[in-house]
N, C-alpha and C positions, 0 to 999 in steps of 0.2 A: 951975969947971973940974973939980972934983974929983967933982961929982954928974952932968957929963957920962960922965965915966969908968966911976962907977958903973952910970948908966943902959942905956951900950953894952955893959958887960961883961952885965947881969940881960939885956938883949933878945937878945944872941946867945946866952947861954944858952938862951934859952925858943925860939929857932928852933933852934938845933941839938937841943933834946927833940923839939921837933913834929916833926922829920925823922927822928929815930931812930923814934916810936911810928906816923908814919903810913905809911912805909916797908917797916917788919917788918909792919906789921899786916896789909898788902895778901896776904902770903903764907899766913897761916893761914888767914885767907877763902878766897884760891881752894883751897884742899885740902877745906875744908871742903863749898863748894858744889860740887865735883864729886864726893862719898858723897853729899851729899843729890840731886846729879843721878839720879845711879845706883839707890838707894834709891824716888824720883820714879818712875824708868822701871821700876822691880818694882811699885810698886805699881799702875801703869795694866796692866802684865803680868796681877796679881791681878785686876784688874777684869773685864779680858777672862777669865781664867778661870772667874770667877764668870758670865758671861752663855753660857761655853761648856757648864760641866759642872755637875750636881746637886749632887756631892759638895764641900762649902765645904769639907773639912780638907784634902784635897788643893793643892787654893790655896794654904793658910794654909802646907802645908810646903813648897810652892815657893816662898813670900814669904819664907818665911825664909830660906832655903837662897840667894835672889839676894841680903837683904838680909846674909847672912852673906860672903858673896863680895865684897862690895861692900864691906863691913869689912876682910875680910882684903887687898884687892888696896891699901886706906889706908895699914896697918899698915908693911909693908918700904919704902913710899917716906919714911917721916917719916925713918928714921934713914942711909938708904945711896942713892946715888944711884942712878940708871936705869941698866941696862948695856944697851949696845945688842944688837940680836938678828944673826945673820949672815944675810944673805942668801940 
């Protein structure tokens, strides 16, 4: 009886961890793949400018300047929520 007790206390345990780590985990994922989305779409940007214009440094500062944008639009959502815009 007493190793039943044991048994139910260690597996709810171990379900109540796996619902804490796969829970939160889903959230840093999607923040994450929507900068690399962003990042993604600069650099197919960079492609087309590379079949548009000679000059490659031109590109290279527009790639960073979206992939800089794309960093900073991450940064203010991790610590404060969204406020809505007015119509």
């Amino acid at each position: 009886m007493k190793r039943l007790r044991i048994f139910s206390l260690i597996s709810c345990f171990v379900m109540v961890l796996y619902f804490l780590i796969f829970s939160f985990s889903k959230i840093s994922i999607a923040e994450q793949t929507s900068v690399q989305k962003c990042i993604s779409s600069c650099a197919k940007k960079e492609q087309a400018c590379f079949n548009i214009n000679a000059d490659k440094r031109q590109c290279e500062v527009k790639f960073q300047n979206c992939a800089a944008a794309c960093k900073s639009e991450e940064s203010p959502q991790k610590g404060s929520n969204r406020s809505l815009k007015p119509m």
